[in-house]
C-alpha positions as CSV (number, residue, x, y, z in Angstrom):
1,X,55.6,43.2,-17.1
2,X,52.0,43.2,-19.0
3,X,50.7,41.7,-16.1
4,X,51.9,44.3,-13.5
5,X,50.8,47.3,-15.6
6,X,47.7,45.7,-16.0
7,X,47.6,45.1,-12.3
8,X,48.8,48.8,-11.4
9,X,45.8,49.7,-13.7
10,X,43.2,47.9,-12.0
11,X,44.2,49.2,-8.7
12,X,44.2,52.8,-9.9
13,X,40.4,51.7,-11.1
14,X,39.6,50.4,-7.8
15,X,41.1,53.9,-6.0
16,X,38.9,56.1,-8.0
17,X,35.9,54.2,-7.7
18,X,36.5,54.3,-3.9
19,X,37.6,58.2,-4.6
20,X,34.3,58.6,-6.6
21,X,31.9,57.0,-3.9
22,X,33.6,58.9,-0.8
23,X,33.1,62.4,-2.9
24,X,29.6,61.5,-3.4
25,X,29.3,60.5,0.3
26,X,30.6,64.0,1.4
27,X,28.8,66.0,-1.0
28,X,25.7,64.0,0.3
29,X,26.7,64.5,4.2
30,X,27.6,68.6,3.1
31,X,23.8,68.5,1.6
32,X,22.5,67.2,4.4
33,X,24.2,70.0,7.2
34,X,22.8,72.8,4.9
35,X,19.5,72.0,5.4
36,X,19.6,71.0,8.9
37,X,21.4,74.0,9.5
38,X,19.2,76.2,7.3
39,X,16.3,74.7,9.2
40,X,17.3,75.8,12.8
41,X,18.3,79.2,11.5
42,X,14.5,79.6,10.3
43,X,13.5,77.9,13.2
44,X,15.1,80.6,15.3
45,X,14.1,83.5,13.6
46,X,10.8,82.3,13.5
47,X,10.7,81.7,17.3
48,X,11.9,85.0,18.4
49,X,9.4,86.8,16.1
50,X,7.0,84.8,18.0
51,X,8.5,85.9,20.7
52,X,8.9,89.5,19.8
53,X,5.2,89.4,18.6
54,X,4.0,88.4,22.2
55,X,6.3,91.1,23.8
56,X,4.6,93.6,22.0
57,X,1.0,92.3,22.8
58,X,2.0,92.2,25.9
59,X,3.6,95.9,26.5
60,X,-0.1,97.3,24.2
61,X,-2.0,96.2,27.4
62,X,-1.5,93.0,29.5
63,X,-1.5,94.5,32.7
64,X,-0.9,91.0,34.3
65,X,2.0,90.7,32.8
66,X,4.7,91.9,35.0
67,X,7.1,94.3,33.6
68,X,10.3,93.2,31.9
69,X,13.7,93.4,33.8
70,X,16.6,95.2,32.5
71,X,18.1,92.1,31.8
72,X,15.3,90.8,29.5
73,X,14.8,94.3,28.3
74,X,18.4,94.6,27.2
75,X,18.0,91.0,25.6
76,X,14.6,91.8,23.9
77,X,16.0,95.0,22.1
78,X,19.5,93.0,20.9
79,X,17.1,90.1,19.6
80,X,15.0,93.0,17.7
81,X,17.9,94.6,15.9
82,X,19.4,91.3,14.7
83,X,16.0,90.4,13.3
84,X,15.4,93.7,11.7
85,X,18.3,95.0,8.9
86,X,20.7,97.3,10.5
87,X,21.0,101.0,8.6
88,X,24.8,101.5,8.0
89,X,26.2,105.2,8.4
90,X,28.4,106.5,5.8
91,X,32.3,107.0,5.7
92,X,33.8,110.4,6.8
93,X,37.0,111.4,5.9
94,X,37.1,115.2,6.9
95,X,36.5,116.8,3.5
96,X,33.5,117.0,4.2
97,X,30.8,118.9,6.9
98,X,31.6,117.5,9.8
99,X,27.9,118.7,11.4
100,X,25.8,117.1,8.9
101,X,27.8,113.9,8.9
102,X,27.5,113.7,12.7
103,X,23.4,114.2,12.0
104,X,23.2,111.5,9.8
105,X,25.7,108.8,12.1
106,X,23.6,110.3,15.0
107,X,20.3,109.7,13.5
108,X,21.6,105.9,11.8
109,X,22.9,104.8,15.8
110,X,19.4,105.9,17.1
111,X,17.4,103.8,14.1
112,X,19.6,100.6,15.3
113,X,19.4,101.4,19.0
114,X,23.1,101.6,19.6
115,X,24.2,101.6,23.0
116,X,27.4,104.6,23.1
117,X,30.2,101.9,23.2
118,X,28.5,100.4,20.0
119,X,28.2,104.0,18.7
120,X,32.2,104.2,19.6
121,X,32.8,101.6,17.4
122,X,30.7,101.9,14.3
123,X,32.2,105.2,14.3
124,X,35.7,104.2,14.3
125,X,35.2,101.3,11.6
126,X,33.8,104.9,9.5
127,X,36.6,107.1,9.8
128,X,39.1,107.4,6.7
129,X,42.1,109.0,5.2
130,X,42.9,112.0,7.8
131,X,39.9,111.6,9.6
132,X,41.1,108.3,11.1
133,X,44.5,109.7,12.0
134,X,42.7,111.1,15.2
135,X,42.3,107.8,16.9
136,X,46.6,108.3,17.5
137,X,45.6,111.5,19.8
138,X,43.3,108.8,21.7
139,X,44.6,106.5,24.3
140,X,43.8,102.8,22.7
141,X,41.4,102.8,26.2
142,X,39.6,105.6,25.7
143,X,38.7,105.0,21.7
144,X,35.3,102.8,23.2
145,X,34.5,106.4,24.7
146,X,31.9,107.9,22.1
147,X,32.4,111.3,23.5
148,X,35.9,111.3,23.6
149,X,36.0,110.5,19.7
150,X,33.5,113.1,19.2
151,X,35.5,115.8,21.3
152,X,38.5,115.1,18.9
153,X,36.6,115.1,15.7
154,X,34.6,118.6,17.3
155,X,38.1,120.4,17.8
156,X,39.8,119.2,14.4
157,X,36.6,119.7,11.9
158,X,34.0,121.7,14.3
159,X,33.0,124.7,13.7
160,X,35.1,127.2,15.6
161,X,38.1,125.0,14.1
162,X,36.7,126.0,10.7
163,X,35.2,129.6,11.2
164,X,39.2,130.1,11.9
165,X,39.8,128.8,8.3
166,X,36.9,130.6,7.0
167,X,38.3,134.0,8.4
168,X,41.5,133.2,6.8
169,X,39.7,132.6,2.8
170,X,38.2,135.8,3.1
171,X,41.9,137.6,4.2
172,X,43.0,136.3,0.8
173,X,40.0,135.8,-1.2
174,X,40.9,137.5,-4.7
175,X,38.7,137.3,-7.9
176,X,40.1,134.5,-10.5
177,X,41.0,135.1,-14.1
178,X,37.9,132.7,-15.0
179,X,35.4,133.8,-12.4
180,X,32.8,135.6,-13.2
181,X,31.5,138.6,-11.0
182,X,28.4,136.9,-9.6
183,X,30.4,133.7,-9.0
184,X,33.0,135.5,-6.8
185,X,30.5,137.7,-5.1
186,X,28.5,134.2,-3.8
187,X,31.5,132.6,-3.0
188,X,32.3,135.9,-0.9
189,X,28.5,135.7,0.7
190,X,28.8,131.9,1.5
191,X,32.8,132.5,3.5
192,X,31.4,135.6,5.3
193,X,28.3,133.7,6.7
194,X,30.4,130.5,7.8
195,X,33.4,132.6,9.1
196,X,30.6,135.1,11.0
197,X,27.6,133.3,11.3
198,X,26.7,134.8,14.7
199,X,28.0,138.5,13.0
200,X,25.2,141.6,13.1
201,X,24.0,142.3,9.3
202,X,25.7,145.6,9.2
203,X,29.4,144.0,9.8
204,X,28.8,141.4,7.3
205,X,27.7,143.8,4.5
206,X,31.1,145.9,5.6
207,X,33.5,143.1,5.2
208,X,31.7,141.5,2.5
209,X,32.0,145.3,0.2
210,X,35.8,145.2,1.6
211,X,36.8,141.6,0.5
212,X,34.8,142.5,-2.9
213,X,36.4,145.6,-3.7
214,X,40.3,144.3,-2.6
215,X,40.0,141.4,-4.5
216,X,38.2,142.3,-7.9
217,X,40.4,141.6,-11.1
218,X,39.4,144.6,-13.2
219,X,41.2,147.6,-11.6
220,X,39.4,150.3,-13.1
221,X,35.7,148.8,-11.1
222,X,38.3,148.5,-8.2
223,X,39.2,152.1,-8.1
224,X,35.4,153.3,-8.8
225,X,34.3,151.3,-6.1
226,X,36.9,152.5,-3.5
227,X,36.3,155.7,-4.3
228,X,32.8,155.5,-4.0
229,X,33.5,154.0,-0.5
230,X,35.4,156.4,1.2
231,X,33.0,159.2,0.0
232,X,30.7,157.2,1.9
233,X,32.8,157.0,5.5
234,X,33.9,160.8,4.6
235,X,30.1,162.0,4.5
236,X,29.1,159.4,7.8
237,X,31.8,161.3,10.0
238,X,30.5,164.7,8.6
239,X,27.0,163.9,9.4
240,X,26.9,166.2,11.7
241,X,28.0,169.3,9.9
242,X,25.4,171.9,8.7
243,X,26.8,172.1,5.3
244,X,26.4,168.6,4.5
245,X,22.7,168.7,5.8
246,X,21.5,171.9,3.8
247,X,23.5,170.1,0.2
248,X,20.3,168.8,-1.1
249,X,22.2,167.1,-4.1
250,X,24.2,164.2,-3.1
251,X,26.2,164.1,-6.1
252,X,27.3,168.1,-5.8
253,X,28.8,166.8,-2.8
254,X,31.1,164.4,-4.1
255,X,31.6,166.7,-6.7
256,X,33.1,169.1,-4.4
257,X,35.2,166.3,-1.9
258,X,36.6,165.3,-5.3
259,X,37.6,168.4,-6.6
260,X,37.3,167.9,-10.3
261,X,36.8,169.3,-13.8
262,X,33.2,169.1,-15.1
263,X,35.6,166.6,-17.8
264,X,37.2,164.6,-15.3
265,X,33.3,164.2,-13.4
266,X,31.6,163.4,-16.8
267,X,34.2,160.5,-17.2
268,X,34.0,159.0,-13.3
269,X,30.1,158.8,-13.9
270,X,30.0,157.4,-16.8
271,X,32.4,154.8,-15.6
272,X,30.3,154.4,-12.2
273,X,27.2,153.7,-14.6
274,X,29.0,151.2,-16.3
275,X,30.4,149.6,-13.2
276,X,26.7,149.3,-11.7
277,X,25.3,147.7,-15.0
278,X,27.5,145.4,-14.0
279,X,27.2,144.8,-10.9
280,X,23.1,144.6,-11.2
281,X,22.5,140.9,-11.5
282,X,23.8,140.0,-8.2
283,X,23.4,140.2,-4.2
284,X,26.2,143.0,-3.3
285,X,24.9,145.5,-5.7
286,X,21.8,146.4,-3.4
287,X,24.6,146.8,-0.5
288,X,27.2,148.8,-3.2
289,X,23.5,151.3,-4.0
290,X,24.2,152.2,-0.2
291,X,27.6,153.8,-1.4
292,X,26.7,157.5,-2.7
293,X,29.4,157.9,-5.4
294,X,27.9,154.7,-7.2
295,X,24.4,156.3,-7.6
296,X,25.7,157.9,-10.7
C-alpha cells in the first residue's frame, strides 16, 4: 500500500514538473508574439508616416508627380485619421439645445473627416434616453442616411418644434412664491426671445409687459400696473383728440379718466412710486416708464 502511495506521489511530482515546464514554455511563446506583434504594429505606423510624410512633400510642389486617384486619395485620408487620435462628439439626449449640439457633432465629423454614412453612425452610437427613440420613426435602411436622422431630430427638438413650446411657457408663465422680481422678469425676457426671435421690438416689449403684469404674485403691483396700462391704450386711441393734445400735464389726465378724490389719487401714487422702486433694478422697468400712470 506504502509503495503505491508513494508511487501515486511520484507521478503527481512528475505531472507538475511537466505542468511547470509547459507554463513556462507558453508564457515564453506568449512573450515572444507580443513583441513580434508590437514590432509590426510600429513597423506600420512608422511606414505610413513615411508615407504620409512623402504625400505631403509631394502635394507642397512636386509637379512631376502625378496627381493622386480617388482611390489612393480615399486611402491616403483613411490612413491619416487612424494615425492621428479621432475627436469623439458628445452624447445628446434631447434635454438639451439641439442647435449647439449639432455645431459641436458637425464641427467633431469635419475634424475627423467623416464621410456622411460615418457621420450616420457616430451619430446614432450618440443618441440617448428619448433622443434615441427616434431611430423607431426611421426605416432600419434609411438610419445610414445622415440627413434623414437629422430631419427627425430638426422636427422633434428644432427650433420651430420648440418656439411652439416656448409660446406655450409664456401663456402660463406666473411669478413663483420664491422668485424674485428680477428673476421672473429674465426668465420672461429669455421665453419671449426664443418663442419670437424673428418678432419686431415693439411686440416683444407688448407681450413681455402682458405676461409680467398677468402673472405677478403681489396683486396690489398687479392692479397698479394694469391700471397704468390701459391709461396708456386709452390715451393712444385718443391721440387724435384736441383735448388730449392742449392737457399739458399728463398726470391731470389720468386724473380725470380715473375719476377720483384728491384722497383716493394721493394713495394710487404713492403706491405707483412704490411699485417703481421696485421695479428699478431690472430690464422691464425702462419698457413699464413708457406707461404714463407709472410716472408717478
Amino acid at each position: 500500500m506504502e509503495q503505491q502511495i508513494d508511487q501515486v506521489g511520484i507521478k503527481v511530482n512528475r505531472i507538475e514538473k511537466v505542468v511547470a515546464e509547459n507554463k513556462e514554455e507558453i508564457e515564453r511563446k506568449l512573450e515572444d508574439t507580443r513583441r513580434q506583434v508590437k514590432k509590426e504594429i510600429l513597423e506600420k505606423i512608422n511606414g505610413l508616416e513615411h508615407q504620409l510624410h512623402r504625400t505631403s512633400i509631394a502635394d507642397s510642389g512636386d509637379c512631376s508627380t502625378s496627381p493622386a486617384t480617388p482611390l489612393q486619395h480615399s486611402s491616403l485620408m483613411h490612413t491619416e485619421r487612424s494615425v492621428h487620435k479621432m475627436l469623439k462628439p458628445p452624447t445628446y439626449d434631447g434635454q438639451s439645445s439641439w442647435s449647439m449640439y449639432r455645431r459641436q457633432f458637425e464641427a467633431a465629423a469635419k475634424a475627423n473627416g467623416w464621410t456622411p454614412q460615418e457621420m450616420a453612425t457616430s451619430l446614432v452610437i450618440s443618441l440617448r434616453g428619448q433622443a434615441l427613440e427616434i431611430l423607431q420613426s426611421i426605416p432600419e435602411e434609411q438610419q445610414n442616411d445622415y440627413d434623414r436622422i437629422i430631419g427627425a431630430l430638426e422636427i422633434r427638438y428644432g427650433h420651430k418644434y420648440l418656439r411652439q413650446v416656448y409660446q406655450s411657457q409664456i401663456k402660463s408663465r406666473q411669478q413663483r412664491s420664491n422668485e424674485s422680481l428680477q428673476e421672473y422678469e429674465a426668465d420672461i425676457e429669455r421665453l419671449i426671445h426664443l418663442a419670437y426671435p424673428q418678432a419686431p421690438k415693439e411686440f416683444l416689449e407688448q407681450i413681455g409687459i402682458q405676461t409680467f403684469i398677468d402673472g405677478l404674485v403681489d396683486t396690489e403691483m398687479q392692479q397698479a400696473l394694469r391700471l397704468g396700462r390701459h391709461t396708456t391704450i386709452t390715451m393712444q386711441r385718443e391721440n387724435q383728440d384736441a383735448q388730449v393734445r392742449e392737457m399739458s400735464d399728463q398726470h391731470l389726465f389720468v386724473d380725470s379718466m380715473m375719476n377720483e378724490s384728491v384722497i383716493s389719487r394721493n394713495k394710487n401714487r404713492s403706491i405707483c412710486v412704490d411699485v417703481m422702486d421696485r421695479l428699478k433694478e431690472f430690464y422691464l422697468y425702462s419698457i413699464l416708464r413708457k406707461i404714463p400712470a407709472m410716472n408717478c
